[in-house]
PAZAPA-4460 file (N, C-alpha, C; in steps of 0.05 Angstrom, whole numbers, plus 32768, in hexadecimal, padded with zeros to 4 digits):
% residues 291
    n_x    n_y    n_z   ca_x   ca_y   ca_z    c_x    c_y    c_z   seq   type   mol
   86F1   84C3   7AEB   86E3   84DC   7AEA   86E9   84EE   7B02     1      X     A
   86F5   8507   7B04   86EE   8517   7B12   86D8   8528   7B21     2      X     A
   86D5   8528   7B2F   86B1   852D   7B3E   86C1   8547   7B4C     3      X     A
   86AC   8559   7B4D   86A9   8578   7B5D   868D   8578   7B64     4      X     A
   868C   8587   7B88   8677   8597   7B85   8679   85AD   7B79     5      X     A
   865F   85B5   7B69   8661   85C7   7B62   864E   85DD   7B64     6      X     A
   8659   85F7   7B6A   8646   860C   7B6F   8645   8622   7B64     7      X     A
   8629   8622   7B51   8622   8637   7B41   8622   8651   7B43     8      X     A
   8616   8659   7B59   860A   8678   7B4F   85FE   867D   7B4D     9      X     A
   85EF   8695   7B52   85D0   8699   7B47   85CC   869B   7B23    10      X     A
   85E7   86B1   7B24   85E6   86B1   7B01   85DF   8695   7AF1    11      X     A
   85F0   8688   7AF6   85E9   866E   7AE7   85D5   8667   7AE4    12      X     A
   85BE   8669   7AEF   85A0   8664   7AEF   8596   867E   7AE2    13      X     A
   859F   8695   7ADC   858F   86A1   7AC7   859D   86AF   7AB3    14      X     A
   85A7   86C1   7ABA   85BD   86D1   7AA1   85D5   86C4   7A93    15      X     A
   85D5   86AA   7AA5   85F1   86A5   7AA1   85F4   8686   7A96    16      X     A
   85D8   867E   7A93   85CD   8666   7A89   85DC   865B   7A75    17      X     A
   85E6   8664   7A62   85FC   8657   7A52   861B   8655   7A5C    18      X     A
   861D   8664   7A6F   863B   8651   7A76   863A   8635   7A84    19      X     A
   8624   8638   7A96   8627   8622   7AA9   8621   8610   7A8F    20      X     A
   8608   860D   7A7E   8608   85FF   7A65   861E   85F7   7A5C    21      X     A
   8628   8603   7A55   8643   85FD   7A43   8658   85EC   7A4D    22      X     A
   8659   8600   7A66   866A   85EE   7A7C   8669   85CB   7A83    23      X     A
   8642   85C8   7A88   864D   85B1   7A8B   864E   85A2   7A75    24      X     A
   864D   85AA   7A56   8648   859E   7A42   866A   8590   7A3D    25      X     A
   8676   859E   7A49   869C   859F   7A40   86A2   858B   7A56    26      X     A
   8699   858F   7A72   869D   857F   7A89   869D   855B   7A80    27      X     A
   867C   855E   7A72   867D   8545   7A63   868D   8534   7A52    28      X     A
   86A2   8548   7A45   86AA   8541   7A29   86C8   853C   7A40    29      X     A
   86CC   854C   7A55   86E9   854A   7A67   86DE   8529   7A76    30      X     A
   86D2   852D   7A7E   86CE   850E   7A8F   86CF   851F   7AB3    31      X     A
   86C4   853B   7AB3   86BB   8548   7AC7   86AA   8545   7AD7    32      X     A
   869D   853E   7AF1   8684   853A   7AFE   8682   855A   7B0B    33      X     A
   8668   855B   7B05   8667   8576   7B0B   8645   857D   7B22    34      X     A
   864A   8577   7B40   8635   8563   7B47   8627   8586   7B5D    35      X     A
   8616   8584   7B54   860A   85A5   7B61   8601   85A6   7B7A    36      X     A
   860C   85BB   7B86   8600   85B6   7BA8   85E6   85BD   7BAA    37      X     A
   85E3   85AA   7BBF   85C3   85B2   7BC3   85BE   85C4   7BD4    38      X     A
   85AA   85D8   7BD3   85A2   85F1   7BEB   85B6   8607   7BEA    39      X     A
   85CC   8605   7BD2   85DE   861A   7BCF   85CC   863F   7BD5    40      X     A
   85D8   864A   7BD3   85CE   8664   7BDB   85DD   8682   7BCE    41      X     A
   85D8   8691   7BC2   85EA   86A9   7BB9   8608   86A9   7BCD    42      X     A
   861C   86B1   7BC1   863B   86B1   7BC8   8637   86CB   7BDB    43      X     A
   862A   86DD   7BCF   8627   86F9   7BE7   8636   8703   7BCC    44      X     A
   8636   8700   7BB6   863E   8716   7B9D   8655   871F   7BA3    45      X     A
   8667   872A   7BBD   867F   873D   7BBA   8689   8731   7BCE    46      X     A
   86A4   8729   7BDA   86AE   8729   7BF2   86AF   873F   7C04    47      X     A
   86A3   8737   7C1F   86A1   874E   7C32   86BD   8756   7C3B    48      X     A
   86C4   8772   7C34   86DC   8781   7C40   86DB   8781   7C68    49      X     A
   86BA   8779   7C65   86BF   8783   7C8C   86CC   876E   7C9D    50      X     A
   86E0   8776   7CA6   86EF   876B   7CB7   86EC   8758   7CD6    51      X     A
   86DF   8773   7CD1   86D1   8761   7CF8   86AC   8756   7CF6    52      X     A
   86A6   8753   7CE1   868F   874F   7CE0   868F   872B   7CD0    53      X     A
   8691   8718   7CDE   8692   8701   7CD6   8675   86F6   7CC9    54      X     A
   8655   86FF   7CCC   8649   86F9   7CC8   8646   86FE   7CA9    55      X     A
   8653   8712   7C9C   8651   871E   7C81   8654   8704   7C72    56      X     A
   865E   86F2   7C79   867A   86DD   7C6E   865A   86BE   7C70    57      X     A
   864B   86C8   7C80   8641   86A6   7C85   862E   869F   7C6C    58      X     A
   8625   86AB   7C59   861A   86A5   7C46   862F   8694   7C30    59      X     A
   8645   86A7   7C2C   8655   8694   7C1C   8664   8678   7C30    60      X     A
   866B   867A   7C3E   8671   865C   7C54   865B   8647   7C52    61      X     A
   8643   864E   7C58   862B   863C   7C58   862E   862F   7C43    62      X     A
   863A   8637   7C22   8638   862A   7C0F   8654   8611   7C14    63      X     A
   8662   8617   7C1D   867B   8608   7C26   8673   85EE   7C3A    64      X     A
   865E   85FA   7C4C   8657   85E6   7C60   8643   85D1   7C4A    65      X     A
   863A   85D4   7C3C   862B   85C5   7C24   863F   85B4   7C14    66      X     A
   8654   85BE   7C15   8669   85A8   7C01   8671   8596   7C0D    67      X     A
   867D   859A   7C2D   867F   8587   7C3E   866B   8573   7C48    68      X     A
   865C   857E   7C3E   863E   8575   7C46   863A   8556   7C32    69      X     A
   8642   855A   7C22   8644   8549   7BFD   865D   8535   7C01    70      X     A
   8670   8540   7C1A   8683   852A   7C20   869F   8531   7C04    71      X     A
   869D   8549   7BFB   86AD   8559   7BEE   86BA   856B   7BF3    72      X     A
   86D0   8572   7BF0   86F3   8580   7BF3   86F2   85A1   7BE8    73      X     A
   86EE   858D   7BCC   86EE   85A3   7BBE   86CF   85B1   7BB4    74      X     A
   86CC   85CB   7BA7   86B8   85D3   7B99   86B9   85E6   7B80    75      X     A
   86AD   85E6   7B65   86B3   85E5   7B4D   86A3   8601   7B4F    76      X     A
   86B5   861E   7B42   86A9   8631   7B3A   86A0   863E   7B22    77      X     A
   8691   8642   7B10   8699   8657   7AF8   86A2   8667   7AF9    78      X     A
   8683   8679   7AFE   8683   869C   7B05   869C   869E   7B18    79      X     A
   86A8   86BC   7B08   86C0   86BD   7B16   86B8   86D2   7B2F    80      X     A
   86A7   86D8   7B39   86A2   86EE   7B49   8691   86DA   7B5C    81      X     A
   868B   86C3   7B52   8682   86A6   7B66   869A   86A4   7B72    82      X     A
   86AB   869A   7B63   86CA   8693   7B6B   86DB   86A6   7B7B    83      X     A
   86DD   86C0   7B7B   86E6   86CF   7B8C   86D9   86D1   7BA7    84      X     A
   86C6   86D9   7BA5   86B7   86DD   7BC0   86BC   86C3   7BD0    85      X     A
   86AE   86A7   7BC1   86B6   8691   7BD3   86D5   8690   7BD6    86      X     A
   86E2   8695   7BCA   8704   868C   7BDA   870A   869A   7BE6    87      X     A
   8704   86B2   7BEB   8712   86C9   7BF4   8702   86C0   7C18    88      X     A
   86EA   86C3   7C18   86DB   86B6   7C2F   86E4   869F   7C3A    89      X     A
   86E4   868B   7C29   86F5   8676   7C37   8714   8679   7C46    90      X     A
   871B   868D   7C3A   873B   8691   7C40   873A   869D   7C58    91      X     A
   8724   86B3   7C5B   8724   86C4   7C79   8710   86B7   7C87    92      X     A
   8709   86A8   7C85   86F9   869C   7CA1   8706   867D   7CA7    93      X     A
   871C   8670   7C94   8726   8658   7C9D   8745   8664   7CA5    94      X     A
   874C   867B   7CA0   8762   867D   7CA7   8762   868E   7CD1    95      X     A
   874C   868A   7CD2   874E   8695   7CEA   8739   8683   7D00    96      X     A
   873F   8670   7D14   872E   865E   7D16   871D   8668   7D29    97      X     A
   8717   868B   7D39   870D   8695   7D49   86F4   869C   7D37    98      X     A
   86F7   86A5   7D1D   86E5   86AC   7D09   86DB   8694   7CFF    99      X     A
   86EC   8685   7D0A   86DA   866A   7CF5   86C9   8655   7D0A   100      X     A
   86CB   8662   7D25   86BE   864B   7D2B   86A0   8668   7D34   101      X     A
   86A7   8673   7D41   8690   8692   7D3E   8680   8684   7D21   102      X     A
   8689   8689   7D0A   8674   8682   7CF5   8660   8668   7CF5   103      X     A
   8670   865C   7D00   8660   8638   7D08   8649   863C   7D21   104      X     A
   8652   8659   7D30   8641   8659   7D3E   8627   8664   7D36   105      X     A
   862C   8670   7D25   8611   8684   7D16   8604   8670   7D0B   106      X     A
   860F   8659   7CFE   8608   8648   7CE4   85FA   862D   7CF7   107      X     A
   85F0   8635   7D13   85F0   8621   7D2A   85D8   860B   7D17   108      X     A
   85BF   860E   7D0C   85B3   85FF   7CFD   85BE   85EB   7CE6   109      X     A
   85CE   85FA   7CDC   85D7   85DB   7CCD   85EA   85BE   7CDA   110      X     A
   85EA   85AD   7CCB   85E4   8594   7CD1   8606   858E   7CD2   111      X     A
   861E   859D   7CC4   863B   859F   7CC3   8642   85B4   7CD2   112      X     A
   865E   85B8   7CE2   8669   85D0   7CE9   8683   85D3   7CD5   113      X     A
   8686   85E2   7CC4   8699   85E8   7CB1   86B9   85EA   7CB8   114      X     A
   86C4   85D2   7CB1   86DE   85CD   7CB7   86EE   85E3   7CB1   115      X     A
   86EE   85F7   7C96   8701   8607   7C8F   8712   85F3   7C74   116      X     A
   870B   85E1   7C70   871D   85C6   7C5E   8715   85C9   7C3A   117      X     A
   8702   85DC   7C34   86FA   85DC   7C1A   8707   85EB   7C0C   118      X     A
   8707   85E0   7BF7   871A   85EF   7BDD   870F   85FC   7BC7   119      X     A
   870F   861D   7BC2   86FE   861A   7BB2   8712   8620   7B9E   120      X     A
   8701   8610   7B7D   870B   860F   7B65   8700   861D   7B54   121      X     A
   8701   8627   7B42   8702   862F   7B22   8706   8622   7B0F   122      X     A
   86F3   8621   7AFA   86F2   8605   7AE8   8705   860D   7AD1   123      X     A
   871D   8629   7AD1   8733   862D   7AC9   874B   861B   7ACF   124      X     A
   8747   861C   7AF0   8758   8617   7B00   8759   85EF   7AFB   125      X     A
   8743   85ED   7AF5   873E   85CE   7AF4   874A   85C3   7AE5   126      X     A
   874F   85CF   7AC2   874C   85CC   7AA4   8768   85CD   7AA4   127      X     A
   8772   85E3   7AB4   8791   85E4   7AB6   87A2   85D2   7AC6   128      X     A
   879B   85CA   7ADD   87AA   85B9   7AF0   87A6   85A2   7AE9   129      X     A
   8781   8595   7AE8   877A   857D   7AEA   877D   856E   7AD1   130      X     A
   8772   857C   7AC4   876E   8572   7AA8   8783   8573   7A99   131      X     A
   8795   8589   7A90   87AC   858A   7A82   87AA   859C   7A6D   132      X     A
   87B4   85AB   7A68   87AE   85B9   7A4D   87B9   85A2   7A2E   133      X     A
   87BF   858F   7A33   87D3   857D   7A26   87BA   8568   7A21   134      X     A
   87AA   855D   7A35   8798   854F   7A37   8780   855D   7A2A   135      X     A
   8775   857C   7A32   875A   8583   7A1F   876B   8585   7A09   136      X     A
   8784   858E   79FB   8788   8595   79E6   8785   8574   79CC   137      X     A
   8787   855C   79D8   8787   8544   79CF   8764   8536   79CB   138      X     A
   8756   854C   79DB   8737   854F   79DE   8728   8558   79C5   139      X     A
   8735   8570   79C1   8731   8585   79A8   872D   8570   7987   140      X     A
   8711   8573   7981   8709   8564   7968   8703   857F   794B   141      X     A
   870C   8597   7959   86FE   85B4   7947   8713   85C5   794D   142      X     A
   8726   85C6   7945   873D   85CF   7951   8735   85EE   793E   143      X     A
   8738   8607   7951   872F   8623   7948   8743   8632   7944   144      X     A
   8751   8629   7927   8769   8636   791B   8758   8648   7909   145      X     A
   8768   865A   7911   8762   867A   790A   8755   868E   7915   146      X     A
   874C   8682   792B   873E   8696   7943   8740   86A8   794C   147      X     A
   8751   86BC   7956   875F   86C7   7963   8747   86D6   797D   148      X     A
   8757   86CE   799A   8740   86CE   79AB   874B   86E0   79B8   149      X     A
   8743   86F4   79CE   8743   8702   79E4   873F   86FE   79F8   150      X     A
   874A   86F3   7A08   8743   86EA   7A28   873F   8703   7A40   151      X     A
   8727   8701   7A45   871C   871B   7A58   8720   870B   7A75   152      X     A
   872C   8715   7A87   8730   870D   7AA0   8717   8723   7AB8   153      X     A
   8720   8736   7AB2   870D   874B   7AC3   8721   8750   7AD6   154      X     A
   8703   8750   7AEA   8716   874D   7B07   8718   873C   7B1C   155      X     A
   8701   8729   7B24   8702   8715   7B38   870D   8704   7B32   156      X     A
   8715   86F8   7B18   8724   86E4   7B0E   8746   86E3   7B1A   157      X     A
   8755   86F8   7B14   8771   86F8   7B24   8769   8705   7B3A   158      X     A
   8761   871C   7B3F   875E   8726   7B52   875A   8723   7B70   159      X     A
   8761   8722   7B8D   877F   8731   7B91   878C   8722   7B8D   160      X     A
   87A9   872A   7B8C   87C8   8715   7B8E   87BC   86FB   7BA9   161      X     A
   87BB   86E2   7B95   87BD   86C9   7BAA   879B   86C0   7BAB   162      X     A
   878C   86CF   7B9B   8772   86C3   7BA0   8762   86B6   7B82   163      X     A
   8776   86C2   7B71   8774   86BD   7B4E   8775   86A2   7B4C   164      X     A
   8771   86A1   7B36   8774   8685   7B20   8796   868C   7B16   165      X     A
   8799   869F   7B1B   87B9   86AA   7B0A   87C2   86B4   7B10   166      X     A
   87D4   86CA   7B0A   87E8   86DA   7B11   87DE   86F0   7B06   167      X     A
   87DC   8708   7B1B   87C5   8719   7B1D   87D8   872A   7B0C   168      X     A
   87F5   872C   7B05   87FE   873D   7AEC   87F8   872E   7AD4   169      X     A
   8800   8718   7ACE   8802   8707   7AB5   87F9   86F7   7AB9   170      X     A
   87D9   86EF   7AB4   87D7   86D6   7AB5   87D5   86D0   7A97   171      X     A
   87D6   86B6   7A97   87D8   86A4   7A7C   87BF   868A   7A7D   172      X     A
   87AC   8686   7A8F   87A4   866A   7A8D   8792   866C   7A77   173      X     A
   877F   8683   7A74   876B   8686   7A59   8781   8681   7A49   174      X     A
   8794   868E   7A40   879F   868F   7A27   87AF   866B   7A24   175      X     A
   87B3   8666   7A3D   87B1   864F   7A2F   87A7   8635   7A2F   176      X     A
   8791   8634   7A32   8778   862E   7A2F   8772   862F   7A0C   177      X     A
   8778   864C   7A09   876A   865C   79EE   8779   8644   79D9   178      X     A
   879A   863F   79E6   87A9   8630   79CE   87A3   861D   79CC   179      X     A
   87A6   8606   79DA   8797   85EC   79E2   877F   85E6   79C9   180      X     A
   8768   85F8   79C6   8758   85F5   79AE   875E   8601   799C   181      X     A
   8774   8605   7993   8784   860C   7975   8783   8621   7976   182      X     A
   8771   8638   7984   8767   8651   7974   8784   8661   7984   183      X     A
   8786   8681   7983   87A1   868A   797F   8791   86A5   7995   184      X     A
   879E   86A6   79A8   87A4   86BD   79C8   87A8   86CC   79B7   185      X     A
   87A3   86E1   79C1   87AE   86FF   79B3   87B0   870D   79D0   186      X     A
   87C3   871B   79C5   87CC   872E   79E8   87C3   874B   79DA   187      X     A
   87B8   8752   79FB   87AF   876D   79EE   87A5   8777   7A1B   188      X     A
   87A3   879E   7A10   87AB   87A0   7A30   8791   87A7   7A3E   189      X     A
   877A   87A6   7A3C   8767   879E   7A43   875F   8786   7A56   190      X     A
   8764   876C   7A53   875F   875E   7A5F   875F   8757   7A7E   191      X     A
   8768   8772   7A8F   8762   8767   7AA8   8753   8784   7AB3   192      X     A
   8747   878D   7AA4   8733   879F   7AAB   871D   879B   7AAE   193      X     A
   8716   87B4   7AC7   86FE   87B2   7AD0   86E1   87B3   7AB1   194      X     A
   86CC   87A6   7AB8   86B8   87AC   7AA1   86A6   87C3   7AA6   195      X     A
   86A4   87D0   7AC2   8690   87DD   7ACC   8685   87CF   7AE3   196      X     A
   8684   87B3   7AE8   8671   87A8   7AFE   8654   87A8   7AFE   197      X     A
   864E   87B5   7B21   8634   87BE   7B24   8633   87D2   7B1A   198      X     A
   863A   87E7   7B0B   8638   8804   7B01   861A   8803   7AF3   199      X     A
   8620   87EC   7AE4   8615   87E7   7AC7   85F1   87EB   7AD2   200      X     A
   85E6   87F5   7AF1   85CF   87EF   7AF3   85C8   880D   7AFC   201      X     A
   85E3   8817   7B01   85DA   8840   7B05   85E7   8852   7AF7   202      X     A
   85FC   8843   7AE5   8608   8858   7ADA   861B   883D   7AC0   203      X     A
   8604   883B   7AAF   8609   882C   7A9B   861E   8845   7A86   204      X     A
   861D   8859   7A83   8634   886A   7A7A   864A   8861   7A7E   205      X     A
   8653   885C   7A94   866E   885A   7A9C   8673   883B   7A8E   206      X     A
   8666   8821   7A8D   8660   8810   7A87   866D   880C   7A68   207      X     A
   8655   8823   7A5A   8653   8826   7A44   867A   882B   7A3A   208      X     A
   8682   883B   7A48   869F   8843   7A51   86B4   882D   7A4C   209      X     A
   86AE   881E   7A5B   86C0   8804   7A58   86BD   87F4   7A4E   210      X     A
   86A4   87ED   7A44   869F   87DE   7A2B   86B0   87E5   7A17   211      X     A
   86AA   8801   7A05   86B8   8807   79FD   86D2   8803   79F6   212      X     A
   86E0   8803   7A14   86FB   880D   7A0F   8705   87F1   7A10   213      X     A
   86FB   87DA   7A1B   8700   87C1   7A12   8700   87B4   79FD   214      X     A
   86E2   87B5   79F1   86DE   87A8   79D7   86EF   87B1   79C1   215      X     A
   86FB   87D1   79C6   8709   87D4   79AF   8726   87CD   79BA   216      X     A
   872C   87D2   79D0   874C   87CA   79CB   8751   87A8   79C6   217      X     A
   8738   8792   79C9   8738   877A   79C2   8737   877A   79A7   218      X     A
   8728   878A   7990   8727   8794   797A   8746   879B   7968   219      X     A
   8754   87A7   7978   876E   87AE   7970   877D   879B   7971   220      X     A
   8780   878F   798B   878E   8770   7989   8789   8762   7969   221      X     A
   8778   8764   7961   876D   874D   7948   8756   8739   7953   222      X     A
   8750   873B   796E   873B   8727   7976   871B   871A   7967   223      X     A
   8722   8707   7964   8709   870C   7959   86F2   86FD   796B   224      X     A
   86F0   86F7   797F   86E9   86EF   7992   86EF   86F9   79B6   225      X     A
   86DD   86FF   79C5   86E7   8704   79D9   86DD   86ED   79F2   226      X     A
   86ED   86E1   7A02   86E5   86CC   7A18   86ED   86DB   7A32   227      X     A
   86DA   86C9   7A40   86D3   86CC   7A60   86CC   86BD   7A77   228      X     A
   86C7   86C7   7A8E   86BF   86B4   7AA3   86AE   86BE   7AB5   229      X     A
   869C   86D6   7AB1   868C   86ED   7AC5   8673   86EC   7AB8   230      X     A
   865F   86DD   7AB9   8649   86EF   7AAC   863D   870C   7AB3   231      X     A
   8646   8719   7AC8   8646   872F   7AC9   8657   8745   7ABB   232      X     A
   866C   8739   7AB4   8687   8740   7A94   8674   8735   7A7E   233      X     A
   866B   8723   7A79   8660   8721   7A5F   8645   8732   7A60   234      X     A
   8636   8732   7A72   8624   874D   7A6F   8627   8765   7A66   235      X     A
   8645   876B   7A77   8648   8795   7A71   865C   878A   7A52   236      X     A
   8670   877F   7A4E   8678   877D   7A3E   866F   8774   7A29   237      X     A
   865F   875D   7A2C   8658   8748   7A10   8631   8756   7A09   238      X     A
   8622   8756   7A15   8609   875C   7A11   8603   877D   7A0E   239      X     A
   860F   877F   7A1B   8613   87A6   7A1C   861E   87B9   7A02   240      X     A
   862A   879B   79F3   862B   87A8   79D6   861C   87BB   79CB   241      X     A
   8609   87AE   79C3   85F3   87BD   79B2   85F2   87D9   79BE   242      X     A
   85F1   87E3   79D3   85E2   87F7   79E4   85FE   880C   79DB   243      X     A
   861E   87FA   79E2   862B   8811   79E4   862E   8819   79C3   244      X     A
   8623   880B   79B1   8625   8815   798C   8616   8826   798A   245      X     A
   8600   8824   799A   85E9   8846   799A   85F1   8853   79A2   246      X     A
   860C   8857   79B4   860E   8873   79CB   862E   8877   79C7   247      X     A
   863B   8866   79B6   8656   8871   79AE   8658   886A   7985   248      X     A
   8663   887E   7982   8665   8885   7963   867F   886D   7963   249      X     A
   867A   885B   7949   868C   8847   793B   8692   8834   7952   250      X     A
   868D   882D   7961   868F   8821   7978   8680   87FE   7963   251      X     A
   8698   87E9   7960   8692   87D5   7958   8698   87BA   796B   252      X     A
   8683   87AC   7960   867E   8796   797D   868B   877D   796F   253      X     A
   868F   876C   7983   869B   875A   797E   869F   8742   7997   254      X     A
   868A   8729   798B   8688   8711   7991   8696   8705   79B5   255      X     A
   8681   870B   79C4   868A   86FD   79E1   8679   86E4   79E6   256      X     A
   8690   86D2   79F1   8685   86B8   79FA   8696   86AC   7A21   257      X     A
   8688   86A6   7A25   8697   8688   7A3E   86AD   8685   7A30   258      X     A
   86BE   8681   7A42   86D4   8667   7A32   86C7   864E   7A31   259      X     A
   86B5   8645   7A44   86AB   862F   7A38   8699   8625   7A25   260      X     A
   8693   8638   7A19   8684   8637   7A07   8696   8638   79E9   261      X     A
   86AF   8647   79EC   86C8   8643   79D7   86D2   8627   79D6   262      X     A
   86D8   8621   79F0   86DD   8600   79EF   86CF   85F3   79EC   263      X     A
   86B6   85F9   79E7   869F   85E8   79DF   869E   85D6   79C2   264      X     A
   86A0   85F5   79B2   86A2   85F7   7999   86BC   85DE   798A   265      X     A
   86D0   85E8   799B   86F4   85D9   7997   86E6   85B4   799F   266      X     A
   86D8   85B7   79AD   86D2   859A   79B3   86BA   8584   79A8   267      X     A
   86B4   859B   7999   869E   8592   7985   8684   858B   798C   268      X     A
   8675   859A   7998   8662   859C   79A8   864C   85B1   799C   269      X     A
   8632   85A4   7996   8626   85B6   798D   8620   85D4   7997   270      X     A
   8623   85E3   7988   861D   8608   7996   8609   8602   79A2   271      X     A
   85F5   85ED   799B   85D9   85FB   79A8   85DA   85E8   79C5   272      X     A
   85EF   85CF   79CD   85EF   85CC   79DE   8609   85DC   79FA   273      X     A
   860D   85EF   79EC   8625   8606   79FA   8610   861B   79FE   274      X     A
   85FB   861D   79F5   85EA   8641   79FD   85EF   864D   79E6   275      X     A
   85FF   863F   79D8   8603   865C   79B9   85E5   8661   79AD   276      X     A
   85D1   8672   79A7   85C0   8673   7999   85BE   8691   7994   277      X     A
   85D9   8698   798F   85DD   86BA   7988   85E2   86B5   7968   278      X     A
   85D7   86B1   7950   85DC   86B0   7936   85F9   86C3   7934   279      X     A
   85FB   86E2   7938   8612   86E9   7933   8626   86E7   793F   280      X     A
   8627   86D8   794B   8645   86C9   795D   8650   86B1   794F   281      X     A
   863C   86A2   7940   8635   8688   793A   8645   8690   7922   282      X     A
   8638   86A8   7910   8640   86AA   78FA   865D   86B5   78F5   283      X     A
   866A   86C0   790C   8686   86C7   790B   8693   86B0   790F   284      X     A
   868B   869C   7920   86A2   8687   7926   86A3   8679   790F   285      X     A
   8687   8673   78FD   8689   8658   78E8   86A2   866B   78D1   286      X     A
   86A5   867E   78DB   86B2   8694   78BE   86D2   8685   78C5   287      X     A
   86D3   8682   78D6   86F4   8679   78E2   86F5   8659   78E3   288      X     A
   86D6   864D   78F1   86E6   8632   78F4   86C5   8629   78EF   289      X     A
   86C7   860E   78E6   86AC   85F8   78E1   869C   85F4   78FE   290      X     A
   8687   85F6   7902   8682   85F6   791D   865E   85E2   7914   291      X     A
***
């Protein structure tokens, strides 16, 4: 068995309650340990741009000094805006050991001084390297022929060059992922767009905007499904549905999930133990595959 610390998020504990669900429902079916840090703390939501200000940085580190803490290397991300912030932090405070030991100094109360030695992961990154796409695909008991899926990346997911899960022009790991459980990638040019972000809390218009212009160019692809890794993307994009059908004429919605919750399905796992309890999500997938 593979063992990760792993560190949630705040989302995961409320809006975002069905990925981590799902997640570890698939972890189980992989032979994944998925072991939660204790006293974890918010990531700080965005990586700090400030340069000379090393304290910006000690909230997300503290969660690092916790993995070492567990006598662990590595640490297991969902949320991709978890995932950015923590690597991107790790990268500028271990790559400079004047900044990194300054932060140990702030952090003088805890019980570790943070080596700089942690790795952080993406449970993309895991499925692809560790696991095998060859290995989940031999997993797969519900194989989702006829699917045709949309892989939404956003933006913290590749985003910048060297801090991604992928290759911040072309990445491929959703899509193949997507194949692995039978069901069929569709390319379409949407997928590494912004959703709106924080907009969505002062200026849901603009929101409304990219919803839009997403859901339908995933629509044109043939998608009949759209996957992700942000619950802040599945918010403006996936929940925000309804809102943008009131405020844009013919504006038609269409079915967002986790990818883990797609691989859920492929692995034969009850919906209701993935978070599915959306009837019309439920009712588009059984239209394509037995679930």
């Amino acid at each position: 068995m593979k063992s990760f610390a792993y560190y949630p998020g705040c989302t995961m504990k409320t809006t975002g309650k069905a990925f981590e669900q799902s997640a570890f429902a698939i972890a189980k079916v992989l032979d994944i340990q998925m072991r939660e840090i204790e006293r974890w703390n918010c990531c700080g939501t965005v990586f700090s741009l400030t340069i000379d200000d090393t304290m910006h940085h000690m909230a997300t580190i503290r969660n690092l000094v916790r993995v070492e803490a567990m006598g662990e290397s590595e640490v297991l991300t969902l949320c991709s805006m978890c995932y950015n912030t923590l690597k991107r932090a790790n990268e500028f405070i271990s790559s400079d050991p004047v900044r990194l030991s300054e932060l140990n100094d702030f952090m003088y109360k805890e019980d570790l001084k943070y080596s700089g030695h942690v790795q952080v992961r993406h449970l993309l990154e895991v499925l692809r390297d560790d696991v095998g796409w060859d290995a989940l695909k031999a997993k797969v008991t519900n194989p989702l022929e006829g699917v045709k899926v949309a892989s939404y990346y956003g933006c913290a997911l590749v985003r910048p060059e060297g801090a991604g899960v992928d290759s911040l022009e072309d990445p491929t790991v959703m899509e193949d992922l997507v194949s692995s459980l039978g069901a069929e990638p569709v390319q379409w040019q949407s997928r590494l767009e912004c959703c709106g972000s924080y907009h969505t809390i002062g200026h849901k218009e603009l929101v409304f905007e990219r919803t839009e212009r997403i859901v339908s160019e995933a629509l044109k692809a043939g998608a009949d499904v759209i996957i992700l890794s942000c619950p802040l993307c599945e918010f403006n994009v996936g929940s925000r549905q309804p809102e943008v059908a009131e405020h844009v004429y013919g504006f038609k919605q269409i079915p967002v999930l986790y990818f883990t919750q797609l691989m859920g399905l492929a692995l034969g796992i009850d919906p209701k133990e993935l978070g599915m309890d959306d009837e019309a999500i439920l009712k588009l997938i059984r239209e394509k595959v037995e679930v």
